[in-house]
N, C-alpha and C positions, 0 to 999 in steps of 0.2 A: 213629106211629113206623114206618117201615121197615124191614124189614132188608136191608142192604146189604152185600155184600162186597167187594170193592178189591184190585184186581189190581195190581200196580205202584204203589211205594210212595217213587220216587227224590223229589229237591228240588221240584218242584211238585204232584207225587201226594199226596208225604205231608200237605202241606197244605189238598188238599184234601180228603182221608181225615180229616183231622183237625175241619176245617167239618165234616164232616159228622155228625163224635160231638159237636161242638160244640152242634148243631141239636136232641142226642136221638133219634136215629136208633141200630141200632144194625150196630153194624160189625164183619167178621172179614177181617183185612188178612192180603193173600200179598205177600211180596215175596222177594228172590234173597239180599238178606243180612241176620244179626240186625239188624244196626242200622237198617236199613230200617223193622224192627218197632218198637223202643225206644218210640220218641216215642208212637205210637200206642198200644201196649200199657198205656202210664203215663198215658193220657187215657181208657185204658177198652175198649179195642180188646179182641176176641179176635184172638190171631195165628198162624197155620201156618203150616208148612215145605208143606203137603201142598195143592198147588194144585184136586184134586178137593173135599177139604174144606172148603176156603175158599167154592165157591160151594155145596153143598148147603146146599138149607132158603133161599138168599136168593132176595128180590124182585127185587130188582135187583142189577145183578155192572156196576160200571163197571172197563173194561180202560183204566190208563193208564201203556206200557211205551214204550219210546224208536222202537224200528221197526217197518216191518211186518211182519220177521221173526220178529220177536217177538210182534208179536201173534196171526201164524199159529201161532207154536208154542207161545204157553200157552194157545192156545185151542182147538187141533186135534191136534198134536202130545201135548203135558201132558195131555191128557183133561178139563180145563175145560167147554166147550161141551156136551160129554156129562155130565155131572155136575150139570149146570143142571137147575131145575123145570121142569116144561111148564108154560108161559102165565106165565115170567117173562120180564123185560127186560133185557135186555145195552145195556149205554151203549159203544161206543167211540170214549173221547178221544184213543186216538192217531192221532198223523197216520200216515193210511196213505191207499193209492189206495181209490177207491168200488165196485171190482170186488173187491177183498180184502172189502170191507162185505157184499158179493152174495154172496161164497161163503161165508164165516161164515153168514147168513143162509140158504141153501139148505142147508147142511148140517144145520140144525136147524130147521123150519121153523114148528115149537111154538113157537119163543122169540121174542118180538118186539124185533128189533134195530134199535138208534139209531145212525147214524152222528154224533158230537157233540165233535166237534174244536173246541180252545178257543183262544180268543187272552187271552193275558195271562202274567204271572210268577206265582211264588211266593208275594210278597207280595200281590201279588192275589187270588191262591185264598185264601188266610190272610184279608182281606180282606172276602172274598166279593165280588169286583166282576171278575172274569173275563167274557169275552163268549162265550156258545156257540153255535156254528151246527152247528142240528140237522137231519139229515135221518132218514126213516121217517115212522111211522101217528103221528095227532094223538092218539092215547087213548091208547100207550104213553107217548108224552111227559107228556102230563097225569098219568099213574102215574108218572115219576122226577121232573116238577116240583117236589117239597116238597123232594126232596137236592139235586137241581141247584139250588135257591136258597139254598143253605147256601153253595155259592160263586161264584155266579155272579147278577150285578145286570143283565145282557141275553141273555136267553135266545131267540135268532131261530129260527124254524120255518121253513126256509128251501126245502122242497120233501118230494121222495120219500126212500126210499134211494138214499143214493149225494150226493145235493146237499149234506148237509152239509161232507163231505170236497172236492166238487168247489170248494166256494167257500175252503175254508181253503185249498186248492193254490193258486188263484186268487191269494189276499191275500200268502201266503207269497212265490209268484213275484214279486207287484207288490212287495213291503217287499225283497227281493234287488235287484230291477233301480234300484228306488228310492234302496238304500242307494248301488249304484258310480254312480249319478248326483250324491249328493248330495255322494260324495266327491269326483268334478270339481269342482262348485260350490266346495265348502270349497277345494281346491287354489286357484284363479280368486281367492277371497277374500281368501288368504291372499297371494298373490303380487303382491294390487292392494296392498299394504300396509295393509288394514282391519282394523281391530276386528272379531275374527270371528265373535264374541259381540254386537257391537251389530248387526251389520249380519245375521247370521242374528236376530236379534229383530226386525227388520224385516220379514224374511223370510218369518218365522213370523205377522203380519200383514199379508201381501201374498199374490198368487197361486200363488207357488211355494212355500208352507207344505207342510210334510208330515213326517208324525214323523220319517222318517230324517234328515230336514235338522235338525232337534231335535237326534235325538243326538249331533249333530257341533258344537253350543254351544261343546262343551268337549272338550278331550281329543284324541288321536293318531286320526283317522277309522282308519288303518289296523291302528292296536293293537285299535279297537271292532269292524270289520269281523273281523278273525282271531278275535276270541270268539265272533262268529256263524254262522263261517264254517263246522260242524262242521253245524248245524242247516240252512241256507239249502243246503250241499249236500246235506243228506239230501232235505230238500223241493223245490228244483230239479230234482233227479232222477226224485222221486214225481210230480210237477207234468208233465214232461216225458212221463214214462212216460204216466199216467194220461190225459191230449192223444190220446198216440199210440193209447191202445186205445179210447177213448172218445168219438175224431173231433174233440175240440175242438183250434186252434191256438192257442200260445200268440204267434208271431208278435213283435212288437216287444217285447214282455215278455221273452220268451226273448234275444233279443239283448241287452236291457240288462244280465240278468242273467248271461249268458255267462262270465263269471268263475267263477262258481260252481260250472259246469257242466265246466270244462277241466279235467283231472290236475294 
């Protein structure tokens, strides 16, 4: 058993706050409103208001809040990070740039920090079949491996600090530039007078498969695009940013996804 505490507690956190009492582990959830708590608290959870409290006494303290503003400030700001044991492990699942990972990390430099941004939903965490790409030291990872598999069925050790973040920007940019691609496709399809459904299942068997083109089986591509559209511009922006200070270009990526990126 573990002890775990759990910083951010919204639609995919909670579930996998929840794996993780699920697993036997045990766990003291912060989140910003009661309800946040509820679910958790009735599966066993301890739960505070008091973001210091939350992480004293754990092993490990996974952060998963929506920005990186946020995750600088319940973890720098809130007094989090200082509240932490010496020679525990901080997980951070949100998406943020990999120089946000370096300055958490140098502020504390007792604590062994995972950069460990994940692809999947809700009901995936619920699930346990999330994919995480991790970056930092092989021996902290091996110390959160037993909760990270309470929701997660691929767990990629994917470099240093800093690489696990670098490759989620990476995917995120590609699944944006991907999606206003696939949305041409679907318009193209739809205009030839096809079945847009049999002819994307072709598709989906051919070389231009790719999950965006998936999504657009069924349904208004542009009604599915504007639900995404909230996240792909947070991570476009992060993606862009993190390029610019980090020397990589995104280049063709960046133009497909260009929509994202404009007011």
């Amino acid at each position: 058993m573990v002890k775990v505490a759990w910083i951010g507690m919204g639609r995919v956190g909670k579930q996998m706050a929840l794996s993780v009492l699920r697993a036997g582990h045990a766990l003291t959830g912060h989140g910003r409103t009661p309800s946040e708590h509820a679910d958790a608290q009735a599966a066993g959870a301890h739960v505070t208001a008091s973001i210091e409290a939350a992480v004293r006494g754990a092993e490990l303290v996974c952060v998963n809040v929506y920005s990186e503003d946020q995750m600088i400030d319940a973890m720098l700001v809130s007094g989090a990070l200082g509240a932490m044991e010496s020679g525990s492990v901080l997980a951070i699942h949100s998406t943020v740039g990999p120089s946000a990972v370096r300055e958490i990390a140098h502020a504390r430099q007792d604590v062994h920090v995972l950069d460990a941004p994940f692809s999947g939903s809700a009901e995936d965490a619920s699930a346990g079949r999330i994919a995480l790409m991790v970056g930092g030291e092989a021996v902290a990872l091996e110390r959160a491996r037993p909760v990270f598999e309470s929701y997660a069925d691929h767990i990629a050790h994917v470099g240093p600090q800093g690489a696990g973040m670098t490759l989620k920007l990476v995917n995120n940019a590609l699944f944006a530039a991907q999606m206003n691609l696939a949305r041409d496709a679907v318009r193209i399809l739809d205009e030839s007078g096809m079945d847009r459904a049999h002819a994307i299942a072709t598709i989906m068997r051919s070389s231009g498969a790719s999950f965006a083109v998936q999504r657009f089986a069924a349904g208004d591509p542009d009604a599915i695009i504007a639900g995404v559209a909230p996240y792909m511009r947070k991570d476009m922006a992060a993606a862009v940013s993190a390029g610019d200070r980090g020397g990589f270009d995104l280049r063709t990526i960046r133009v497909a996804g260009q929509s994202f990126l404009d007011p």
